[in-house]
Structures are given as structure tokens and as C-alpha cells.
C-alpha positions as CSV (number, residue, x, y, z in Angstrom):
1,X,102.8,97.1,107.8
2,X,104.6,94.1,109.5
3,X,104.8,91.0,107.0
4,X,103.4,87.7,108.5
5,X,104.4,84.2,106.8
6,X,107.1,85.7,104.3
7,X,107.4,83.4,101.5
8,X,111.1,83.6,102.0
9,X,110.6,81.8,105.6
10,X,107.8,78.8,103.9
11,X,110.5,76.5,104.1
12,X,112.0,77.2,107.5
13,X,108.8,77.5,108.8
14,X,107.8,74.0,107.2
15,X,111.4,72.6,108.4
16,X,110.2,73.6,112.3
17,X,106.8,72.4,112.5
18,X,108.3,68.7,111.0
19,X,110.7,69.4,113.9
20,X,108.9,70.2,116.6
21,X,110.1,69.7,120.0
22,X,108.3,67.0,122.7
23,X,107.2,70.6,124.7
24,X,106.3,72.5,121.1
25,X,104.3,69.2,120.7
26,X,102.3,68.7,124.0
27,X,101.6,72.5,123.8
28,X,100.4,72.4,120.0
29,X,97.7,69.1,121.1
30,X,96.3,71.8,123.7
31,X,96.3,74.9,121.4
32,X,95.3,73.4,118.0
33,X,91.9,73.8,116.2
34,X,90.6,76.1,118.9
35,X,90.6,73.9,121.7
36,X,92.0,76.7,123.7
37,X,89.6,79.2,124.6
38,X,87.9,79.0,120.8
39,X,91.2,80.8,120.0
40,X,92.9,80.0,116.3
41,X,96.6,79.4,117.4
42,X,99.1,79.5,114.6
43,X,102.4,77.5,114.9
44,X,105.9,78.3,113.3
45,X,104.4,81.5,112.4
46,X,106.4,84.4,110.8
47,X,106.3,88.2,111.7
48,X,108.4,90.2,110.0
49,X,112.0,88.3,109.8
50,X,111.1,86.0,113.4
51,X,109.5,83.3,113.0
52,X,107.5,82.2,116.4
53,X,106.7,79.2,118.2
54,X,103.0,79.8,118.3
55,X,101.0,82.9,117.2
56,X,97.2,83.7,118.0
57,X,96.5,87.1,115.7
58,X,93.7,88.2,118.1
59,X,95.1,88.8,121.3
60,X,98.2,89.8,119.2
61,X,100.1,87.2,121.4
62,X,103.2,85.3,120.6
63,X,104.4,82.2,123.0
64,X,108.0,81.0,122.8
65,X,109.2,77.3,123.7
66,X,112.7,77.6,125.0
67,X,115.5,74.9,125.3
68,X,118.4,75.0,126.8
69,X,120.2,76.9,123.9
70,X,117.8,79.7,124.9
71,X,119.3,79.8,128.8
72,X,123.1,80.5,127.0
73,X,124.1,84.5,127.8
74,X,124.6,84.8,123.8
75,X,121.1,83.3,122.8
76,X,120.2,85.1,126.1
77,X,120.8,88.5,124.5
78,X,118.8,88.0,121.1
79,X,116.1,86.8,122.6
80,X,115.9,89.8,124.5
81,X,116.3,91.9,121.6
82,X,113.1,89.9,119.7
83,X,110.8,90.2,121.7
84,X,111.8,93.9,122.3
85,X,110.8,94.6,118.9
86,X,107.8,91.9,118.8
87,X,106.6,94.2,121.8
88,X,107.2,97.5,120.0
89,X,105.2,95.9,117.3
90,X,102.7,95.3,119.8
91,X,103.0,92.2,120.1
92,X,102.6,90.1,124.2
93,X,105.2,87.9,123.9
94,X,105.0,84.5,127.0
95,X,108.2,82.5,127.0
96,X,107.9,78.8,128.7
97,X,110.9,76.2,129.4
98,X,110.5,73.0,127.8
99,X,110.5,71.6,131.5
100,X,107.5,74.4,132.1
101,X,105.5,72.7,129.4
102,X,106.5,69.0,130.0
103,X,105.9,69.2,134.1
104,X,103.2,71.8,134.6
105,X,101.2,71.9,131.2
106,X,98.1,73.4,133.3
107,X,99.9,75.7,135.1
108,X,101.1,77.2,131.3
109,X,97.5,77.2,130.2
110,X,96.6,78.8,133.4
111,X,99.1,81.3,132.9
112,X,98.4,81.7,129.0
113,X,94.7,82.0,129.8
114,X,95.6,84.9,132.4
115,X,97.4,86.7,130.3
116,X,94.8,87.0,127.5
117,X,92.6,88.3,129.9
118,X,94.9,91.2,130.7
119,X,95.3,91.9,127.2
């Protein structure tokens, strides 16, 4: 059985939501208090040792905010390998650009939307 919100991570995961990005915050106005599809979105969530952007527990689905760090071959590669094992844990994983969720906010929704209907 997979962990979720380690004790271990409460601080870290308390750090990032005071910390939260311009694009982690326009996302979190649309997904908070089930304003999104009635759906309860969790943010700086933990599963396992990851800790996630935002985490809804029913579709199972996990969506990353990504800077530019995350376009870097190194950060690249572990981001690869995450969500690899998120999937294996069955787990849908959606990763945005900040630019994606600062320029097109509908067009994330729309695409967030059409994903948890495949699911």
C-alpha cells in the first residue's frame, strides 16, 4: 500500500504550498473546493516519497506544474523516471508549462477535463 501525506514530507509539503508558483496559483483558484467538475483537488500532495503539484484521489490523477528547471536534460530524466513509477502505481500523470497555465488556462482545463473522461 502506497503512503499518501508522509509525516516526514508535512513540512515540505507546507514549505510548497506557502510557495506556490504564479501558474500553481492561477491553476489552484480553478481546482480548489470543487469548483472543477465537483472534483476534490488536493495540492502539494505526497504519494509515496513524491510529493505532487496537485492530486485528485478519484480519477487517480496527478498534474505537474513545470518551470524551466523541469525543461533541463538532468531534471528532464527524473521527471521521467516519477512519473514512470506514479504510472506503475496507477497513477495518470498531466504535466503543464507554467506558460501553458498562464497563457491558455482554458485550454489546460479543457485538456484536464478530457483526460478524466478517458480515465
Amino acid at each position: 500500500m502506497i503512503a499518501h501525506n508522509k509525516a516526514s514530507l508535512k513540512d515540505m509539503r507546507r514549505q510548497l504550498r506557502q510557495r506556490m508558483t504564479p501558474a500553481e496559483l492561477v491553476l489552484w483558484k480553478k481546482l480548489r473546493n470543487g469548483k472543477f467538475l465537483q472534483l476534490k483537488f488536493k495540492r502539494q500532495h505526497s504519494i509515496g516519497n513524491y510529493i505532487v503539484d496537485f492530486y485528485c484521489a478519484h480519477p487517480r490523477l496527478i498534474i505537474e506544474i513545470d518551470g524551466g528547471v523541469h525543461f533541463e536534460k538532468e531534471q528532464k530524466e527524473k521527471d521521467t523516471y516519477r512519473d514512470k513509477n506514479l504510472a506503475e502505481m496507477d497513477y495518470a500523470i498531466l504535466r503543464f508549462s507554467n506558460d501553458e497555465v498562464l497563457n491558455s488556462t482554458k485550454d489546460v482545463l479543457r485538456r484536464i477535463e478530457a483526460v478524466i473522461g478517458e480515465i
